[in-house]
C-alpha distance (Angstrom), angle and dihedral (degrees) to the residues before:
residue distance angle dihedral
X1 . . .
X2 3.74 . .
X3 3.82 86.9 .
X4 3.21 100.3 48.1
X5 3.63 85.1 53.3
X6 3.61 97.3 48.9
X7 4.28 88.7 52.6
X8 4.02 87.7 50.3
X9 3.70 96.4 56.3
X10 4.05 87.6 42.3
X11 3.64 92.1 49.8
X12 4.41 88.5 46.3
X13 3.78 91.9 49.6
X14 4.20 87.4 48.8
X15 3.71 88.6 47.2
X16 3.53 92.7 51.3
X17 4.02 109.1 31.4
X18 3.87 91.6 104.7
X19 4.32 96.1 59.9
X20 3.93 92.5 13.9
X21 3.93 100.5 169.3
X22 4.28 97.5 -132.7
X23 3.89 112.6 -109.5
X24 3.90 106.9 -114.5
X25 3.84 120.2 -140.1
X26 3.49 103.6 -86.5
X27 3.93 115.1 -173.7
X28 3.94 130.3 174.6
X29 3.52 99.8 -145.4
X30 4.00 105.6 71.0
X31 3.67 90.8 172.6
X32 4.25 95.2 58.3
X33 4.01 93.9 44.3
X34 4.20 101.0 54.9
X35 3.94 98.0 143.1
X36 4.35 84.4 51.1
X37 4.12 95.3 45.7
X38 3.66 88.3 55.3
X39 3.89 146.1 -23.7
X40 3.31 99.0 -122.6
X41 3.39 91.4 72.9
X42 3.70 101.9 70.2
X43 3.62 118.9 109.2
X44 3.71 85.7 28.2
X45 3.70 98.5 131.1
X46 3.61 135.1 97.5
X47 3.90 94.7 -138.4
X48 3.67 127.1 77.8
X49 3.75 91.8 -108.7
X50 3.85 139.3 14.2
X51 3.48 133.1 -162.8
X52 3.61 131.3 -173.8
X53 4.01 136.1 -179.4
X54 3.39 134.0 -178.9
X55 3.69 136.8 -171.6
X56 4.17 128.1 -175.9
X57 3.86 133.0 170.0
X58 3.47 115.8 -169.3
X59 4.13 144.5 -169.1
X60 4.62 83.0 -4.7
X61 3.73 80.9 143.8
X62 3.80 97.0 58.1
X63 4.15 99.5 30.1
X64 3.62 142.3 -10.8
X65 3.81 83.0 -84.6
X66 4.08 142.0 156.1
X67 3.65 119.3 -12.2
X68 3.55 118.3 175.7
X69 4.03 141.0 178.4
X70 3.93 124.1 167.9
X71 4.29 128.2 163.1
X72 3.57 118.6 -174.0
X73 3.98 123.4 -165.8
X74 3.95 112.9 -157.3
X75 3.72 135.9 166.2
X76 3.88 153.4 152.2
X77 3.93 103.3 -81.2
X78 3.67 95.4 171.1
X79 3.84 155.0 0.7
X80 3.76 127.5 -147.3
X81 3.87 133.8 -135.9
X82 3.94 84.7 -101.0
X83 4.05 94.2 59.8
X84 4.06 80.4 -106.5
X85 4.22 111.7 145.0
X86 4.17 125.4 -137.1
X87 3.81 110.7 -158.2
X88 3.92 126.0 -164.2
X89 3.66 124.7 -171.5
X90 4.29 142.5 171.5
X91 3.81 118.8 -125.3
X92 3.92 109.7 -167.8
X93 4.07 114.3 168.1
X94 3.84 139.5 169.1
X95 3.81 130.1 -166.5
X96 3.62 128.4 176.8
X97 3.78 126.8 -168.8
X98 3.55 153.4 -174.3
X99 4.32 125.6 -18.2
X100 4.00 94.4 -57.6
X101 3.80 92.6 59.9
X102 3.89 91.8 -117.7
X103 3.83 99.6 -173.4
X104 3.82 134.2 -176.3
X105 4.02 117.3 -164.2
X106 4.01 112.8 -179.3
X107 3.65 119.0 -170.2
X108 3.84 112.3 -173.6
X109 4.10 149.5 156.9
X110 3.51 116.9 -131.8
X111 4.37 121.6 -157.2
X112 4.26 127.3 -169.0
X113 3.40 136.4 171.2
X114 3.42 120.4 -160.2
X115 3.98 131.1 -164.9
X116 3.93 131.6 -162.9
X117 3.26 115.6 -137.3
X118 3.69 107.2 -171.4
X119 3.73 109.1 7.0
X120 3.73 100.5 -57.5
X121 3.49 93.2 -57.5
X122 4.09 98.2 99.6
X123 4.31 116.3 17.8
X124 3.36 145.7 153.6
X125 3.66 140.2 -135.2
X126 3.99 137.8 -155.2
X127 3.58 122.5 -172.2
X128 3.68 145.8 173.7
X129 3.89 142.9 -173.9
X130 3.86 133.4 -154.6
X131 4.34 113.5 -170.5
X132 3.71 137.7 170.4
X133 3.70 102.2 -132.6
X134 4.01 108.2 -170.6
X135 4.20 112.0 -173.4
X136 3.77 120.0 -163.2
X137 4.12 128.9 179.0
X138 4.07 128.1 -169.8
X139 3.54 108.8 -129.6
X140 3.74 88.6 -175.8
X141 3.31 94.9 80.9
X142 3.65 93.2 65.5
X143 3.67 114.8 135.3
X144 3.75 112.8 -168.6
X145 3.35 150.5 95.1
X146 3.65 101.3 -110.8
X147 3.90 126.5 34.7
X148 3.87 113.8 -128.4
X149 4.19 98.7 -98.2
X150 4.26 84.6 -123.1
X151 3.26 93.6 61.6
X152 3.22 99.4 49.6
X153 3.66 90.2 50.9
X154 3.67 92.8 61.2
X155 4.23 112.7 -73.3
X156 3.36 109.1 170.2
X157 3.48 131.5 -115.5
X158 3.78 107.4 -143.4
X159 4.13 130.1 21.3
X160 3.44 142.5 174.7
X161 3.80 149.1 -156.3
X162 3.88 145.9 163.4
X163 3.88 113.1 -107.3
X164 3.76 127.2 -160.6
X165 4.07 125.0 -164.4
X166 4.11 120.1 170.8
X167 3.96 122.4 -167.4
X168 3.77 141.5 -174.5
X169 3.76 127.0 -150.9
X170 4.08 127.4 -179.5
X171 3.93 119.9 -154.9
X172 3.78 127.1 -154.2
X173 4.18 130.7 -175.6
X174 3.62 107.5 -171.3
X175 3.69 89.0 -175.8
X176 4.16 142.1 -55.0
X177 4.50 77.7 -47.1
X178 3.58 117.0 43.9
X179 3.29 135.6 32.7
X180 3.88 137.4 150.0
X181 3.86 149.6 -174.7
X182 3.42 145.1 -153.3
X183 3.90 133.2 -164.5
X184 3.88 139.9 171.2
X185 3.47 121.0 -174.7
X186 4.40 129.3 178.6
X187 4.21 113.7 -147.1
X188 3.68 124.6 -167.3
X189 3.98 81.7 33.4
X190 4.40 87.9 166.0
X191 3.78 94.3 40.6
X192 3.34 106.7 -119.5
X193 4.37 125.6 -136.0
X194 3.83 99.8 -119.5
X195 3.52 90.4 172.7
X196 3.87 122.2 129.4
X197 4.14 90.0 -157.6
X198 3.56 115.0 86.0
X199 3.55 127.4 173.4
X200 3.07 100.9 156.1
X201 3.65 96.6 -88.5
X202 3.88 146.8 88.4
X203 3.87 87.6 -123.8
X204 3.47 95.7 91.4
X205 3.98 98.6 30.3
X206 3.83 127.3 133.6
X207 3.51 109.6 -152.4
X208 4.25 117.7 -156.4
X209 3.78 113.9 -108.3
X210 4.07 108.3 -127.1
X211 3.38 114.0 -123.3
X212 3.89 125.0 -140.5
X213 3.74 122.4 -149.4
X214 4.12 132.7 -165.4
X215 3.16 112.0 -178.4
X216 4.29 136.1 160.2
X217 3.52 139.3 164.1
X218 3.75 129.2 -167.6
X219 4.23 137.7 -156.9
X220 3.69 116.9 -141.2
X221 3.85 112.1 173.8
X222 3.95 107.9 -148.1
X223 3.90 89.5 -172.1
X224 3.78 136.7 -20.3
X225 3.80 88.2 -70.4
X226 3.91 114.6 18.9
X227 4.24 109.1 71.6
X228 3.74 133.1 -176.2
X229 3.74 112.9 -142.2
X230 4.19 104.6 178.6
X231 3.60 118.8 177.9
X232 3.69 140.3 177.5
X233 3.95 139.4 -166.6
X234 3.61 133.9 -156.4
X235 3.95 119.8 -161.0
X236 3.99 121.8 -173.1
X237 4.21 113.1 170.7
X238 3.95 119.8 150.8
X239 3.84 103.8 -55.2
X240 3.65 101.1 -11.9
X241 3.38 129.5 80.6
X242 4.16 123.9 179.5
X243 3.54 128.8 -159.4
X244 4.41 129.5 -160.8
X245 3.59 125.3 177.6
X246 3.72 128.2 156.2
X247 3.82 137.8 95.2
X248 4.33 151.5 -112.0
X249 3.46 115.0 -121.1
X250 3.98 101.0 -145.2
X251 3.97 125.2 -155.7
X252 3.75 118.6 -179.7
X253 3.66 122.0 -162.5
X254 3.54 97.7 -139.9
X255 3.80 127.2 51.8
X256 3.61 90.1 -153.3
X257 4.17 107.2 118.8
X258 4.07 88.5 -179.3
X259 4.41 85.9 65.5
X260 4.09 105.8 86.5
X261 3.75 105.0 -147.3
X262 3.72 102.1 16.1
X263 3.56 114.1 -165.0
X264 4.42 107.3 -94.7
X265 3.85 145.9 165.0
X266 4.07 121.8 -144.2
X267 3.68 121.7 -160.0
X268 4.05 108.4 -173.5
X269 4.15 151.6 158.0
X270 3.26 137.4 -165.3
X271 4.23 136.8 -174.5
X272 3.61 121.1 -131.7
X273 4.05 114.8 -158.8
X274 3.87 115.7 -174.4
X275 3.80 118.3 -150.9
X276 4.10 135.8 -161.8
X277 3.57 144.5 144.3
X278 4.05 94.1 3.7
X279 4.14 88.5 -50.9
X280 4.12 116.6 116.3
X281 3.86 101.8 -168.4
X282 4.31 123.9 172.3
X283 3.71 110.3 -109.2
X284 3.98 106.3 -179.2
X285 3.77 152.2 -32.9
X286 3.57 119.4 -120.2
X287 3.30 125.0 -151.6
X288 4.27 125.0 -168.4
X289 3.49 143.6 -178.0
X290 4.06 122.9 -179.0
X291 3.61 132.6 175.3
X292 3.33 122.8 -158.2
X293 4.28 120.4 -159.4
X294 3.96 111.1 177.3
X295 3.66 100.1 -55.8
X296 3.66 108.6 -10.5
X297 3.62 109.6 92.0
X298 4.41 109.6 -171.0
X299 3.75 126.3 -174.6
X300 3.67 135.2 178.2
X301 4.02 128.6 -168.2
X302 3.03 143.4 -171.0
X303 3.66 134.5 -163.2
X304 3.77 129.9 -144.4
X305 3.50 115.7 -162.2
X306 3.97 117.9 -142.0
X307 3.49 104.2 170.8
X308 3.36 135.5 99.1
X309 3.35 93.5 -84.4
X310 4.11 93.5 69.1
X311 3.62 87.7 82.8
X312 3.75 87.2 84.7
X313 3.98 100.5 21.4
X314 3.74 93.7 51.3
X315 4.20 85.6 -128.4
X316 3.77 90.0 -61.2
X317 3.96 115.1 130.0
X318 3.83 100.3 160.9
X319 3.85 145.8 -80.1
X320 4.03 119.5 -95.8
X321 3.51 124.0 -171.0
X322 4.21 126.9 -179.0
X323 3.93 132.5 179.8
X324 3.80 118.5 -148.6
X325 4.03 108.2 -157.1
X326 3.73 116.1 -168.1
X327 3.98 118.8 -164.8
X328 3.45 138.9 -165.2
X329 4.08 129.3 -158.0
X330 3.31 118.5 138.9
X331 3.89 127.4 70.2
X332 3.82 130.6 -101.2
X333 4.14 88.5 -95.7
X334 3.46 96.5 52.5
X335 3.76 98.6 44.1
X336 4.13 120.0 91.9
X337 3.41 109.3 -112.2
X338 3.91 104.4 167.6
X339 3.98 89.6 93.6
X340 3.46 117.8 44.6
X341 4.37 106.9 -167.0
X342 3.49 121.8 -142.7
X343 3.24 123.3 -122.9
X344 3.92 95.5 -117.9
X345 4.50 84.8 84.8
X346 3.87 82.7 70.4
């Protein structure tokens, strides 16, 4: 069976290396990846600096399948006469797939302004990102009897091409207990040709689906130390649509609210339901655990695969683990202070 498998997906990626629709980043863990869920959320940090990186490997014990590093850099790089904040940030991301090496590397800069509304209390964010994405596949590792007629005929082996995505979010503190946001955000917005066949012409062009993303997460303190953090994500590209709901469970070891990054543990899960062409089907489970100590946030997860596809992975999808680093340099004069970010962006 697992052969078999492993022959399918070879013959797939043959039969579709000529219009091959480009694998976007895809990670569990929409709480460690802000900056990649949407734009807007750069600059979103309290600290002077954040950085973020995240690695996944998924399905290795059913193919020679998804594996996937990104780090983003963001940051406050200005405030405005009106109190309003500019953010800037880096994007750089790698992921490998599949026996022919097909590989996707995406440089990019990432820009957000963000306005208070009422004192920090109720904001809103816009955001937008501009990468080099460069895609590259190893026909020499073809195994097979017969050589796909298009790449005989001259396919290429590596492309490139500029990619542009935009997103809103909207941030609301009830009070010192509750507090929620909500973001949407649209990638591939000019529709990229991923295509490795180029004659010259838009005849035999594959142009990138955009992808549209809801997405929210909430903070409801249960007591001084035990906090519910439930989140969802909605995912609509081409055909395929992907929906994430679930929730961290949050205990902090100190019931002091005046301490920044108090030292805390998560425990949390998550369903993933996959839609297209009128059929809902369950993808995974997700399972998470993060610590947090002062400004080093860690999570691991852990996907369990429950769909028909665990007949050959044995319900493993793959592990995924990110570090969040927040840093401080400059001093209190220098900082903006205008717009104070929950900590729902991180």
């Amino acid at each position: 069976m697992r052969k078999t498998l492993q022959q399918l997906l070879l013959v797939l990626l043959l039969g579709a290396t000529t219009n091959i629709l480009a694998q976007d980043i895809h990670f569990s863990q929409i709480h460690a990846s802000p900056t990649i869920l949407n734009p807007a959320m750069t600059g979103l940090t309290n600290a002077d600096m954040r950085f973020t990186a995240n690695t996944k490997s998924q399905w290795n014990n059913v193919t020679n399948a998804y594996r996937t590093i990104a780090g983003t850099m963001d940051m406050k790089v200005g405030a405005l006469p009106t109190g309003d904040i500019i953010g800037g940030g880096l994007l750089i991301a790698s992921d490998k797939a599949g026996d022919l090496n097909f590989t996707t590397n995406t440089i990019g800069l990432s820009f957000s302004y963000m306005k208070s509304l009422d004192k920090g209390k109720n904001f809103v964010s816009f955001g937008m990102t501009n990468a080099l994405v460069s895609t590259s596949v190893d026909y020499s590792k073809i195994v097979a009897f017969d050589i796909e007629p298009s790449i005989q005929d001259g396919a290429l082996n590596n492309t490139s091409y500029f990619d542009v995505s935009a997103g809103i979010g909207w941030f609301h503190n009830f009070n010192d207990r509750y507090a929620f946001h909500l973001g949407a955000s649209i990638f591939h917005l000019n529709r990229p040709d991923v295509s490795f066949y180029d004659d010259g012409t838009d005849v035999n062009g594959q142009l990138l689906y955009r992808k549209y993303t809801i997405h929210g997460t909430g903070e409801i303190e249960i007591s001084k130390k035990s906090i519910l953090k439930p989140s969802f994500l909605f995912a609509d590209q081409g055909p395929h649509k992907e929906i994430t709901l679930g929730s961290f469970w949050k205990y902090k070891t100190t019931k002091d609210k005046k301490q920044d990054n108090p030292t805390a543990i998560y425990f949390g899960g998550w369903l993933r339901w996959h839609a297209e062409q009128g059929y809902i089907g369950r993808d995974a489970f997700i399972g998470a655990v993060r610590i947090d100590y002062k400004k080093t946030f860690m999570t691991f997860t852990f996907d369990v695969n429950i769909s028909s596809l665990s007949q050959v992975s044995f319900g493993a999808g793959g592990p995924e683990f990110s570090i969040i680093q927040l840093i401080d340099f400059r001093n209190d004069r220098l900082r903006p202070k205008k717009v104070q970010c929950p900590a729902l962006s991180y």
